[in-house]
Each structure stands twice: as C-alpha cells, then as structure tokens.
Phi, psi and omega in degrees: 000018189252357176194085170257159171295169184267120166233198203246132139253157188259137172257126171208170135271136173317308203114190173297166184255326190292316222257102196237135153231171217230135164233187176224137196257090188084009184086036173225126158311142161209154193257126157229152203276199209290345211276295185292300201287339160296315156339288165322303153320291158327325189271318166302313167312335212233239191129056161307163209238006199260126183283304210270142172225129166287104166217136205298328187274013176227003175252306186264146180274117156302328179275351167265128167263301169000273172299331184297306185315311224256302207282351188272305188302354163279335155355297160285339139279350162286321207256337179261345185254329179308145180307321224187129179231152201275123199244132180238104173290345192113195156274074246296161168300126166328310196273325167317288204304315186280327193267002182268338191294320198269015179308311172331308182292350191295097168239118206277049169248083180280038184274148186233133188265282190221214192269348135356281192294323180309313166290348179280320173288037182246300179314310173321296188285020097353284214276306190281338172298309225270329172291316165300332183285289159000266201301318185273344153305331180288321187296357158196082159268128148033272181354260167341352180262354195265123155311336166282327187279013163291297144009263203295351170269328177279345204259351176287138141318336171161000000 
C-alpha cells in the first residue's frame, strides 16, 4: 500500500452463505457468493476501464484468521488509498433501475398554475410517488445494516 496502481474498492454485502459461484481468478476456480458475483457480472458488462479492483473476499485469504485479522487493520488504508470506492448495494428491483436511469427527468415542482399545469403537477407528483417508493426501496438493502460501511464511506476519496 505504499505505492500501489491506482485502483477501485468494492463496499457490498457478502450475502447467503448457501448461494456460491464459481468464477475464475488467474486461471483458477473460485468461489464466490451470489452477491460478489453479480457485481462482477455487472462491472464487466459497464466495461470500467479501471485494471485493479480491491474486494475484500478474494484479496484476503479467508481460510487464515491470521491474515483476515492483519487485512482488518488495514482497512482504512486500503479504503483511503483507492482511486474510488464502489457501494454495490446488489441488484435493484425494475423500480430502482428505472427511477436512477429517469432521475435527471424528474422535476420536482409541483405548483399548479391552471388546468395544464394541474395535469402536468398530477405527473409530477406521480412522477415524486414512484420515486419515494425507489428510495425507500433503495434505503432499505442490506447494505445499509453493515457497520463497515461507515468506515468505507468516510475514507473514500470518491
């Protein structure tokens, strides 16, 4: 960490324990659970452009309490030093996905001028329904219950 490439860390939840996939690291299987591997499957697909990526269940060997122990205390420089760090909440819902793709178009002015505008603040406010639900669906993933992501949230760089 004292001259690292520049890379990206991922902030998730592991996930179930049950649910495992096998990806390949270097020409090797490895297992990951379901959570990690959709990321994966996402980051490739969006085709970042960023080589290094830091995630915590395939850079520390899991099977050492040693190493996990010694990789805990490093956290905060692992997390300060990345260019970027990624919050992967999972895989969103049709109503998440559509309302972060259409956030930009929202506009949240509902004064109603005449009968124009009352149908048009009748979309808005349509438009401001369909978004509150999105957000309190998005406000409550996983995610949000983990105690690490304060940590990995004050210590990103962006």
């Amino acid at each position: 960490l004292d001259d690292p490439p520049p890379y990206q860390a991922l902030s998730y939840t592991w996930g179930d324990l049950a649910t495992t996939n096998t990806i390949t690291l270097n020409g090797t299987p490895f297992a990951v659970r379901e959570n990690l591997c959709n990321f994966l499957n996402r980051w490739r697909q969006a085709l970042q452009p960023m080589r290094f990526l830091w995630i915590d269940a395939i850079c520390i060997n899991q099977e050492s309490i040693p190493e996990r122990n010694h990789q805990v205390g490093m956290m905060g420089r692992i997390y300060s030093t990345a260019t970027s760090v990624i919050a992967w909440l999972g895989v969103g819902n049709a109503v998440i996905e559509q309302t972060m793709k259409d956030w930009h178009k929202l506009d949240f002015d509902t004064t109603l001028y005449d009968s124009q505008g009352y149908i048009d603040g009748f979309n808005r406010k349509q438009n401001l329904t369909m978004c509150m639900n999105a957000i309190q669906q998005l406000c409550s993933q996983d995610y949000w219950k983990r105690m690490w992501i304060v940590q990995e949230y004050t210590l990103a760089k962006k």
